[in-house]
mmCIF file of the N, C-alpha and C atoms, coordinates in Angstrom:
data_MODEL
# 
_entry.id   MODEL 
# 
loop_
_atom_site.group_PDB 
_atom_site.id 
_atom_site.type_symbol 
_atom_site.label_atom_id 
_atom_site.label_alt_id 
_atom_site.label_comp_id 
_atom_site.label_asym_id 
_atom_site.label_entity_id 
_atom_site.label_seq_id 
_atom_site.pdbx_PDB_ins_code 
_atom_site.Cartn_x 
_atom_site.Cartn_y 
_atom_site.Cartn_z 
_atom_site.occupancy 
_atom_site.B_iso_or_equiv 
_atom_site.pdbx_formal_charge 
_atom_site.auth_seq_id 
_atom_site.auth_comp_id 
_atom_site.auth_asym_id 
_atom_site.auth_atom_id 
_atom_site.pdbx_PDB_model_num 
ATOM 1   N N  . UNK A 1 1  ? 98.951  102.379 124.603 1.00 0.00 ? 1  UNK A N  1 
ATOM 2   C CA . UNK A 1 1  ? 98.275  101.126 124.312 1.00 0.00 ? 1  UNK A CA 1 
ATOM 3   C C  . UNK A 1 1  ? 97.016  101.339 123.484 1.00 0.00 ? 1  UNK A C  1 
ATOM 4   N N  . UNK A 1 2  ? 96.300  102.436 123.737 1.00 0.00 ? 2  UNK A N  1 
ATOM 5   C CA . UNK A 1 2  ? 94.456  102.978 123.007 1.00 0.00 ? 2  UNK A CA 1 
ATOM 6   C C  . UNK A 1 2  ? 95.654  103.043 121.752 1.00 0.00 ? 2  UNK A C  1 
ATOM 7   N N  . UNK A 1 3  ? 96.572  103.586 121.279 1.00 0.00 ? 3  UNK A N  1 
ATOM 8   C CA . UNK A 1 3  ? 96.889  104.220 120.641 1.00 0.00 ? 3  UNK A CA 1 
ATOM 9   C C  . UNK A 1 3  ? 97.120  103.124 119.209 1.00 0.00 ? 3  UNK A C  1 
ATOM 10  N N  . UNK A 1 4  ? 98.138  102.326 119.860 1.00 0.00 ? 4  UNK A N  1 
ATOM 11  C CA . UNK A 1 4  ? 98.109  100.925 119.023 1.00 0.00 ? 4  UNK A CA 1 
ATOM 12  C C  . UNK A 1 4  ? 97.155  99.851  118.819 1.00 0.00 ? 4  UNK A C  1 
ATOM 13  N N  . UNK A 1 5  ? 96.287  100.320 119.841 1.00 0.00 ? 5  UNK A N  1 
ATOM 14  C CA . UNK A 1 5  ? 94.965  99.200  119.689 1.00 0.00 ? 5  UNK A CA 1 
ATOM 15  C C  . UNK A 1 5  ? 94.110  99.540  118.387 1.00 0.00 ? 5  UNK A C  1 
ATOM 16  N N  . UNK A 1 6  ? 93.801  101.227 118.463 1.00 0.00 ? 6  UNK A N  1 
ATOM 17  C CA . UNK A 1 6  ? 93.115  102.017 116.921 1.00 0.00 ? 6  UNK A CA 1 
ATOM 18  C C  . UNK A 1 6  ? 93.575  101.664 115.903 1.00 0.00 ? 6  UNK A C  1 
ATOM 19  N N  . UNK A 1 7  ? 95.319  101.457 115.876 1.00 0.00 ? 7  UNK A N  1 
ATOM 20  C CA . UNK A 1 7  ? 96.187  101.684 114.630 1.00 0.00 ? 7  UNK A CA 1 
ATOM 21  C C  . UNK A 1 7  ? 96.190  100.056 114.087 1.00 0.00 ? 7  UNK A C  1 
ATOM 22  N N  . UNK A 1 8  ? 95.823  98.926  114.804 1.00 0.00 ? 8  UNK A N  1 
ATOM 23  C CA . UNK A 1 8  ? 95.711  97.804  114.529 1.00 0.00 ? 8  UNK A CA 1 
ATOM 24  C C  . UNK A 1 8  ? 93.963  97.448  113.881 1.00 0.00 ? 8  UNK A C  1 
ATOM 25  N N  . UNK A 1 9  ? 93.286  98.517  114.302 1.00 0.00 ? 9  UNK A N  1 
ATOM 26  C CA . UNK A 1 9  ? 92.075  98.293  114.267 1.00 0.00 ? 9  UNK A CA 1 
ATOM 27  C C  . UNK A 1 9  ? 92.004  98.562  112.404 1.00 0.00 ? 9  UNK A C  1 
ATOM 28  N N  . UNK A 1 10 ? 92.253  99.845  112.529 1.00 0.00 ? 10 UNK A N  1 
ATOM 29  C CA . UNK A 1 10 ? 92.710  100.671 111.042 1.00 0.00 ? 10 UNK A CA 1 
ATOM 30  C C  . UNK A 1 10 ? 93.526  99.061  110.270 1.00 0.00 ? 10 UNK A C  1 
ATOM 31  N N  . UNK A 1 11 ? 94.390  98.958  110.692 1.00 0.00 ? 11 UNK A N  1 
ATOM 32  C CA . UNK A 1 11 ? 95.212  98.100  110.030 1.00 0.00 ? 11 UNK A CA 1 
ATOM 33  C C  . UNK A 1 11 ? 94.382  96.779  109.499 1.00 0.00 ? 11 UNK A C  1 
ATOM 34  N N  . UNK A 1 12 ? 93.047  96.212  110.366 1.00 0.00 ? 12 UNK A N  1 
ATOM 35  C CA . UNK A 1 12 ? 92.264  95.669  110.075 1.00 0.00 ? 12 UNK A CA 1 
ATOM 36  C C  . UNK A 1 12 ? 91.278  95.543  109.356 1.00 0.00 ? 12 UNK A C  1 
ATOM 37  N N  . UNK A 1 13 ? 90.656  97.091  109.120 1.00 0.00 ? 13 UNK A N  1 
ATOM 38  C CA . UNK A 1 13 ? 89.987  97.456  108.067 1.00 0.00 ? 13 UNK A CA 1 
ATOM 39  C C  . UNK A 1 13 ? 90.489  97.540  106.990 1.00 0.00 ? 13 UNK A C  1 
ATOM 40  N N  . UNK A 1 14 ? 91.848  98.007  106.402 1.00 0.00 ? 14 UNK A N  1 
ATOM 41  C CA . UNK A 1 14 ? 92.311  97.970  105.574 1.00 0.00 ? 14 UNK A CA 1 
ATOM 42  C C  . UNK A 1 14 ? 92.764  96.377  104.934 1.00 0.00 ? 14 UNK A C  1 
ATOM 43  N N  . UNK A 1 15 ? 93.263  95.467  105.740 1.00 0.00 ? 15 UNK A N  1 
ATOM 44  C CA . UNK A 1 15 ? 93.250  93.888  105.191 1.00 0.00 ? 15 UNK A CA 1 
ATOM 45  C C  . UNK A 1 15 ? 92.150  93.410  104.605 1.00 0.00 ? 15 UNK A C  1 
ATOM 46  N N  . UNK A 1 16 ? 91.133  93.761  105.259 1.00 0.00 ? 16 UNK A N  1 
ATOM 47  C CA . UNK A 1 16 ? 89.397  93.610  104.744 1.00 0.00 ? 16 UNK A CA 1 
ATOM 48  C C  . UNK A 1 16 ? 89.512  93.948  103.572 1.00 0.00 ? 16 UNK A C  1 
ATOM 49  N N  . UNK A 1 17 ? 89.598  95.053  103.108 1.00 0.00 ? 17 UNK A N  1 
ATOM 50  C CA . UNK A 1 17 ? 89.616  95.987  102.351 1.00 0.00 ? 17 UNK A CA 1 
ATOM 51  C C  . UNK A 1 17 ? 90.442  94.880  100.772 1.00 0.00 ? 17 UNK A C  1 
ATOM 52  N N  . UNK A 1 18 ? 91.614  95.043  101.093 1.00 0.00 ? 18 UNK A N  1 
ATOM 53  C CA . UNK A 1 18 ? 92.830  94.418  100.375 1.00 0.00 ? 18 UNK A CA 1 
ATOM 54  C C  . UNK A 1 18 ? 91.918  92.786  100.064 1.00 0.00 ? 18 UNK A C  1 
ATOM 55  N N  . UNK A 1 19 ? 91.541  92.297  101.023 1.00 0.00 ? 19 UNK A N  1 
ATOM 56  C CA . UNK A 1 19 ? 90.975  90.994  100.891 1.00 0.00 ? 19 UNK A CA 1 
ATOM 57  C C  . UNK A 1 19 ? 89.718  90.945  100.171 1.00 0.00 ? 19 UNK A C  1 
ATOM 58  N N  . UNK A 1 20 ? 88.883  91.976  99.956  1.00 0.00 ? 20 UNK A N  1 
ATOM 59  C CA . UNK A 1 20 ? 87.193  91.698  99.735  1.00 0.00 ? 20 UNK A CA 1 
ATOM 60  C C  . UNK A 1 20 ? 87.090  92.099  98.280  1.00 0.00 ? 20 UNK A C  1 
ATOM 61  N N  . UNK A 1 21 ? 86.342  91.079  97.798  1.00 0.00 ? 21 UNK A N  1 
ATOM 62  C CA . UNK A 1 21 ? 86.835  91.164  95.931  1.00 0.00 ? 21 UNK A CA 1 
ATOM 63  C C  . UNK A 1 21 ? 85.895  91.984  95.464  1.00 0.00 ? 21 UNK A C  1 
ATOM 64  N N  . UNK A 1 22 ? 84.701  92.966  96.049  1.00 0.00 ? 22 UNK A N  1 
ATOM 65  C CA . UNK A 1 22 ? 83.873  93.932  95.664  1.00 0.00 ? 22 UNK A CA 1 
ATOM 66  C C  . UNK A 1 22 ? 84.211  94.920  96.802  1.00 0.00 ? 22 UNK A C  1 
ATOM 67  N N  . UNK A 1 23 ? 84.732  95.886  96.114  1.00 0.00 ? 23 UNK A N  1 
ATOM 68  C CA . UNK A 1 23 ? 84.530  97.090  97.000  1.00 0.00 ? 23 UNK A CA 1 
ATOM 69  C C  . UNK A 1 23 ? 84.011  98.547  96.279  1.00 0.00 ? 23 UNK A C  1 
ATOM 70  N N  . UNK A 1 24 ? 83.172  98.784  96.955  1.00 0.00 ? 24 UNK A N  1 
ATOM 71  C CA . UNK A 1 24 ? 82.232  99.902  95.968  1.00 0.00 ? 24 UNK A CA 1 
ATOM 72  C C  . UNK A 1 24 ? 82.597  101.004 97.347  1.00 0.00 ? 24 UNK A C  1 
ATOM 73  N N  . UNK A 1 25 ? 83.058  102.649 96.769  1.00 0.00 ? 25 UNK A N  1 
ATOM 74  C CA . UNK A 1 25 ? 83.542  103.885 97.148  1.00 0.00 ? 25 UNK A CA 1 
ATOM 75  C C  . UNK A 1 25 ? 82.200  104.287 97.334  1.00 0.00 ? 25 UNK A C  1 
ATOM 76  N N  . UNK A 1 26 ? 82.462  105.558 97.686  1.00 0.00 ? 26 UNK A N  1 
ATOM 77  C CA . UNK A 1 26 ? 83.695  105.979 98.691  1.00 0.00 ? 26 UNK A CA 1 
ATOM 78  C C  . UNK A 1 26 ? 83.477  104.586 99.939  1.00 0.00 ? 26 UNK A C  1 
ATOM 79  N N  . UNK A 1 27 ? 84.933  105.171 100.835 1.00 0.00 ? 27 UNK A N  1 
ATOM 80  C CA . UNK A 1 27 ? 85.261  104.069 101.922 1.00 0.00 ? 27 UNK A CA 1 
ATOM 81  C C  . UNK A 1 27 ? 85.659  104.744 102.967 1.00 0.00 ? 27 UNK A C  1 
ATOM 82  N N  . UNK A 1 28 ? 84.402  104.272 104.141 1.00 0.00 ? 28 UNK A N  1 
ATOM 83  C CA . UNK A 1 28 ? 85.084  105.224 105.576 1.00 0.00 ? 28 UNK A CA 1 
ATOM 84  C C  . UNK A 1 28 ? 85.630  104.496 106.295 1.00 0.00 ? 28 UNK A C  1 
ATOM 85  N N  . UNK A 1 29 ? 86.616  104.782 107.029 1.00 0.00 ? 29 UNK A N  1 
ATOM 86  C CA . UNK A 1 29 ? 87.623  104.039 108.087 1.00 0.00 ? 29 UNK A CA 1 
ATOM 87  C C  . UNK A 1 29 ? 87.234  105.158 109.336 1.00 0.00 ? 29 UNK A C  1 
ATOM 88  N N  . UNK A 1 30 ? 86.668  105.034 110.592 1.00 0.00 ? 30 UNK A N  1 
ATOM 89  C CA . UNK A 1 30 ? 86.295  105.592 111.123 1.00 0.00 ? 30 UNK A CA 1 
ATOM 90  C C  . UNK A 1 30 ? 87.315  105.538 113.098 1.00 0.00 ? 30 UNK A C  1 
ATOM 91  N N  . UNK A 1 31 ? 87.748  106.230 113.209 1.00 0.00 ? 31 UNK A N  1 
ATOM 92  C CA . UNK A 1 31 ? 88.449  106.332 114.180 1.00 0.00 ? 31 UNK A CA 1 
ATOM 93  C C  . UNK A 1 31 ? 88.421  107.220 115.484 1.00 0.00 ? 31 UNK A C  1 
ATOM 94  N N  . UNK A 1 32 ? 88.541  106.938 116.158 1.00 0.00 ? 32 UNK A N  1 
ATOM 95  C CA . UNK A 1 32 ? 87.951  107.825 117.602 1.00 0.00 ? 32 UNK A CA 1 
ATOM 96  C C  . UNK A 1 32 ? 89.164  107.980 118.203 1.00 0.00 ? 32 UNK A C  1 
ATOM 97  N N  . UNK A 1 33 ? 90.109  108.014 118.129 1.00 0.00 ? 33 UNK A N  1 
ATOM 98  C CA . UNK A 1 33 ? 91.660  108.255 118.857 1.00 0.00 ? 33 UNK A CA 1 
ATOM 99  C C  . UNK A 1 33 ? 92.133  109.324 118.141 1.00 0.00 ? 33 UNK A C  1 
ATOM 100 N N  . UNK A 1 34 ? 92.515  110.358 119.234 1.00 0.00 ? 34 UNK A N  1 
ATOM 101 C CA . UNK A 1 34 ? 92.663  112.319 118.926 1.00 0.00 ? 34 UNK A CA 1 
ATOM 102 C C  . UNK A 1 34 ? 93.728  111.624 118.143 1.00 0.00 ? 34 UNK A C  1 
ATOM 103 N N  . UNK A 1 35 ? 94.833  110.792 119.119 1.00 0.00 ? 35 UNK A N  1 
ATOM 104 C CA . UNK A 1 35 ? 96.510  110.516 118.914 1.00 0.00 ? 35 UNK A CA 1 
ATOM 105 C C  . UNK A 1 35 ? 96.625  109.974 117.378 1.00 0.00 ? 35 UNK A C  1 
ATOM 106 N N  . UNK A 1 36 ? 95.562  108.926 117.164 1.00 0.00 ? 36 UNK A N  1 
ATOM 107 C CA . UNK A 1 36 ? 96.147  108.166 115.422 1.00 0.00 ? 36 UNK A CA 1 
ATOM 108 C C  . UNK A 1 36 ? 95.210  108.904 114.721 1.00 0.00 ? 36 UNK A C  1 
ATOM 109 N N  . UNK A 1 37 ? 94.531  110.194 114.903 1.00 0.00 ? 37 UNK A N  1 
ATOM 110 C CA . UNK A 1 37 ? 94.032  110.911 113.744 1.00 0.00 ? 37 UNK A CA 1 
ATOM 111 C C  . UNK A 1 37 ? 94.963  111.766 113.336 1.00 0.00 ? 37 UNK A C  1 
ATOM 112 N N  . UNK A 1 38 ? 95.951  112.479 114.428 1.00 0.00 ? 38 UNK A N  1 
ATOM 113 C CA . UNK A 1 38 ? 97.144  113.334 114.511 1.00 0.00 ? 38 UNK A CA 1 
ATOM 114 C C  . UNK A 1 38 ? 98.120  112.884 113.885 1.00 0.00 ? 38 UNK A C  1 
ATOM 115 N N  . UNK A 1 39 ? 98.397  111.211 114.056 1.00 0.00 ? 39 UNK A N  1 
ATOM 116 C CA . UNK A 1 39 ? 99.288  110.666 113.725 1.00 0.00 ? 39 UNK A CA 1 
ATOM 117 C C  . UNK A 1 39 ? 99.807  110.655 112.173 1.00 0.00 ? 39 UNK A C  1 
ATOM 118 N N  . UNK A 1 40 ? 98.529  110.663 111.995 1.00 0.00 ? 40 UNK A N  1 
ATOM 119 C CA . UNK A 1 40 ? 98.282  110.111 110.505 1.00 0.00 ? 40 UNK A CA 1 
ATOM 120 C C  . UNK A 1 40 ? 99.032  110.905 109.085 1.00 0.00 ? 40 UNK A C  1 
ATOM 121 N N  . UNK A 1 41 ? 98.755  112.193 109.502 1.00 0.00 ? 41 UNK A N  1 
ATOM 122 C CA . UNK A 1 41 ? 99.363  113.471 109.382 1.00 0.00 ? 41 UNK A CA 1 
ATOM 123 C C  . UNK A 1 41 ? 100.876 114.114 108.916 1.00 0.00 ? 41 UNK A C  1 
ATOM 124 N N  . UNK A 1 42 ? 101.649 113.211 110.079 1.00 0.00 ? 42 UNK A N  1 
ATOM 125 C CA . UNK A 1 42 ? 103.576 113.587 109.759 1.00 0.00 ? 42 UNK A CA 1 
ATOM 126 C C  . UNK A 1 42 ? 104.162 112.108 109.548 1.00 0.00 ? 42 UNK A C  1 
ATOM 127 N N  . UNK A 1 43 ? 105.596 112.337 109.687 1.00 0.00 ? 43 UNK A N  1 
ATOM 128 C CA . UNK A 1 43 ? 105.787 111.366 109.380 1.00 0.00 ? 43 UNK A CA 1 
ATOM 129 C C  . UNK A 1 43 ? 106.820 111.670 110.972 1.00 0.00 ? 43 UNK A C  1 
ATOM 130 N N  . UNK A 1 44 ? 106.904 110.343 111.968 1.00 0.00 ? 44 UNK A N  1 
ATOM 131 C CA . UNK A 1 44 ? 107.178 110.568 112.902 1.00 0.00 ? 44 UNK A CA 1 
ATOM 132 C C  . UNK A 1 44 ? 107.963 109.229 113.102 1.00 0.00 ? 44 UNK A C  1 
ATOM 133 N N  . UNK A 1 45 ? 109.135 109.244 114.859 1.00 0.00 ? 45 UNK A N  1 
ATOM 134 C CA . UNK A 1 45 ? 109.875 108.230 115.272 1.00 0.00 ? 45 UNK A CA 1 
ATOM 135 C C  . UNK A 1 45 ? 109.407 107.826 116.523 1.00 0.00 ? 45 UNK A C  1 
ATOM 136 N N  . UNK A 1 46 ? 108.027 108.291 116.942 1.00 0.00 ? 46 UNK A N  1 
ATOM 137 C CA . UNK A 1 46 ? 107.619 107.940 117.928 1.00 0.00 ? 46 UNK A CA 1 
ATOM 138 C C  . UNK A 1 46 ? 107.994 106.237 118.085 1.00 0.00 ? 46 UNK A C  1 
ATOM 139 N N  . UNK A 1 47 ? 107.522 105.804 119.166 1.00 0.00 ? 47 UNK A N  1 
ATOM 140 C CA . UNK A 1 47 ? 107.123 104.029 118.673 1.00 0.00 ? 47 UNK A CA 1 
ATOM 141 C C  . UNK A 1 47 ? 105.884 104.281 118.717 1.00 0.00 ? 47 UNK A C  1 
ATOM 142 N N  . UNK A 1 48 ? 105.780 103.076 118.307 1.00 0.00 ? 48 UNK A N  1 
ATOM 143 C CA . UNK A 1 48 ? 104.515 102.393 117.782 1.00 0.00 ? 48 UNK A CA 1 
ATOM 144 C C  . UNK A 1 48 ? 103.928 103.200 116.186 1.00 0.00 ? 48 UNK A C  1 
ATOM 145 N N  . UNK A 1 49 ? 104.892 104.245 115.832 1.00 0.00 ? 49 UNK A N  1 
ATOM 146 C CA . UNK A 1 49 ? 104.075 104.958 114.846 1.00 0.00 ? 49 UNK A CA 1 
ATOM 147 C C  . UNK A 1 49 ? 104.495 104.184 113.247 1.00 0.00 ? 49 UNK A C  1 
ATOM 148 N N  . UNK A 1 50 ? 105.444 103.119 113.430 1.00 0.00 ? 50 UNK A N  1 
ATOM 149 C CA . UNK A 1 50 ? 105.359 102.063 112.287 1.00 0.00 ? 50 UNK A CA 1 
ATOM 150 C C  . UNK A 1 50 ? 103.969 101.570 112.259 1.00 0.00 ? 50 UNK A C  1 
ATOM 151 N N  . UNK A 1 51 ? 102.881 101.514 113.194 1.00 0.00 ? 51 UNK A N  1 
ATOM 152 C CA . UNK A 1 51 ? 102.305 100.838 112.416 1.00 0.00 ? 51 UNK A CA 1 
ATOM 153 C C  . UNK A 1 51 ? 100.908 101.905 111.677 1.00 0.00 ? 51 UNK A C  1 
ATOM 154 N N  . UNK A 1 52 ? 101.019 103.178 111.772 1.00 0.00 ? 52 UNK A N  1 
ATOM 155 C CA . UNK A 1 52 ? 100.292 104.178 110.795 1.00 0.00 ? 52 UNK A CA 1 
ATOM 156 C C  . UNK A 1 52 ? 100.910 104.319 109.510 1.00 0.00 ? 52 UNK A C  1 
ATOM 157 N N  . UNK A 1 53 ? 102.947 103.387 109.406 1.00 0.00 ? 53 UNK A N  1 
ATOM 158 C CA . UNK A 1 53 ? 102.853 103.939 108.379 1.00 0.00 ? 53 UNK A CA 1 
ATOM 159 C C  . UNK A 1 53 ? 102.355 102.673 107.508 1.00 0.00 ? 53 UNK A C  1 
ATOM 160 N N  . UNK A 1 54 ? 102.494 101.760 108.210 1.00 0.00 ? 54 UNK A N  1 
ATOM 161 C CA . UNK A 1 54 ? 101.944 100.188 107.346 1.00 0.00 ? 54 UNK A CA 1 
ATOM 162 C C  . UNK A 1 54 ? 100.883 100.345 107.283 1.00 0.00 ? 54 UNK A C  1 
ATOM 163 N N  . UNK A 1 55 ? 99.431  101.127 107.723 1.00 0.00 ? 55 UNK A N  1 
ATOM 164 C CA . UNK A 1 55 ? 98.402  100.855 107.842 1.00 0.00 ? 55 UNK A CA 1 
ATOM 165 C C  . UNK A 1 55 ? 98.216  102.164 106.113 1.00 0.00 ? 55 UNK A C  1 
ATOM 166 N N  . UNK A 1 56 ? 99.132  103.115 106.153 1.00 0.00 ? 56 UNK A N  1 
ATOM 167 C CA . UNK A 1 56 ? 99.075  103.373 104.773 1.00 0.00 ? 56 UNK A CA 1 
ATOM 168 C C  . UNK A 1 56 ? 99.887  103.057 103.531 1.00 0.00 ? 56 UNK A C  1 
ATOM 169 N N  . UNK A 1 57 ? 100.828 102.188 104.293 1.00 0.00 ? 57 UNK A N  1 
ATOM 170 C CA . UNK A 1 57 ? 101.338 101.505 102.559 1.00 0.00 ? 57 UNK A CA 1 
ATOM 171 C C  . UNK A 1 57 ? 99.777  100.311 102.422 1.00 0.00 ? 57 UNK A C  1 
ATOM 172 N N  . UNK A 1 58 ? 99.327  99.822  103.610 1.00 0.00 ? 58 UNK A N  1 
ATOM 173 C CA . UNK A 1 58 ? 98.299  98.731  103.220 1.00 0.00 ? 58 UNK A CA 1 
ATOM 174 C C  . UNK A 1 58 ? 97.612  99.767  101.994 1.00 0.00 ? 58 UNK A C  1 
ATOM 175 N N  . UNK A 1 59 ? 96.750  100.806 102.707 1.00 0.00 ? 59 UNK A N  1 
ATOM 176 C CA . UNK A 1 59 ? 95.695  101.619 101.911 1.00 0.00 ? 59 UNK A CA 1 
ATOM 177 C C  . UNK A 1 59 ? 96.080  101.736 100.347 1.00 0.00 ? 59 UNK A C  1 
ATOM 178 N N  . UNK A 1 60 ? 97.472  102.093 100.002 1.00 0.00 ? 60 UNK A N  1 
ATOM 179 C CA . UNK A 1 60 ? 98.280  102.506 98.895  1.00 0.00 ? 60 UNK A CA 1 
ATOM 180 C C  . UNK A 1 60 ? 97.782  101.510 97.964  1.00 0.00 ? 60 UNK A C  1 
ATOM 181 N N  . UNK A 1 61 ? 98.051  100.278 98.175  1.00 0.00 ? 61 UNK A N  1 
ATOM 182 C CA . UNK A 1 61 ? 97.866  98.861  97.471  1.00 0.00 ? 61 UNK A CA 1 
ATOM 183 C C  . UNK A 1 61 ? 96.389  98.941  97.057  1.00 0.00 ? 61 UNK A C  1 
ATOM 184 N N  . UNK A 1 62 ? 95.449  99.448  97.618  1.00 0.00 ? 62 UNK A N  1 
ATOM 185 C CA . UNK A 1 62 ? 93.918  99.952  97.096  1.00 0.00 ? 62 UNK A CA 1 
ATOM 186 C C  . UNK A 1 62 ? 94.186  100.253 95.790  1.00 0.00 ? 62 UNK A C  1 
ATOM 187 N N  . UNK A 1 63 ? 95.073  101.107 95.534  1.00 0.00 ? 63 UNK A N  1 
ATOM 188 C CA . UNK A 1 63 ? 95.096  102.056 94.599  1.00 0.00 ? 63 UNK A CA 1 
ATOM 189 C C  . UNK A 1 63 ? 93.866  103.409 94.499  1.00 0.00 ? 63 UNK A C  1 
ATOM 190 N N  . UNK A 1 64 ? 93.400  103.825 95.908  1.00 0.00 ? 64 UNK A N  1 
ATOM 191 C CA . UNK A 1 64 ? 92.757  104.744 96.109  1.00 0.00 ? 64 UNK A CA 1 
ATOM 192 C C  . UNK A 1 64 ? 93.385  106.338 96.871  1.00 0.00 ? 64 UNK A C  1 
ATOM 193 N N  . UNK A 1 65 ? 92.931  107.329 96.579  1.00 0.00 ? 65 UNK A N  1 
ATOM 194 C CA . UNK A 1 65 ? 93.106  108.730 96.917  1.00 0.00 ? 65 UNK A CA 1 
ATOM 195 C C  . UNK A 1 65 ? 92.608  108.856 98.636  1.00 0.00 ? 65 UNK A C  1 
ATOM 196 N N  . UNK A 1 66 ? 93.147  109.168 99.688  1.00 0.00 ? 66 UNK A N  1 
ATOM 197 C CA . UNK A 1 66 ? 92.444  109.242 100.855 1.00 0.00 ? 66 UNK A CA 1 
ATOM 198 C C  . UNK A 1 66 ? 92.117  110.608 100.724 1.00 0.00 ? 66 UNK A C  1 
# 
């Protein structure tokens, strides 16, 4: 549940992100969960790990380098 709560959180910053018509770099997304920093990493079938990978197709649409 911590796990999907972070990955929604992330997912939130990044809509911000997508939504806010000035965004000046670098950009920290800051996260405190060991599990969705790990996550972030492979590409996995856990559940719930669809939503690390939506939270980086969101980022993609930036058109920025993480």
């Amino acid at each position: 549940m911590v796990y999907n709560a972070e990955v929604v959180g992330m997912m939130l910053a990044a809509h911000f992100l997508l939504t806010y018509d000035k965004i000046e770099l670098p950009i920290a997304i800051y996260v405190d969960t060991q599990a969705a920093i790990e996550s972030s990493d492979a590409f996995s079938t856990k559940p719930g790990h669809y939503l690390i990978d939506h939270f980086y197709s969101m980022i993609n649409e930036l058109h920025i380098d993480l």
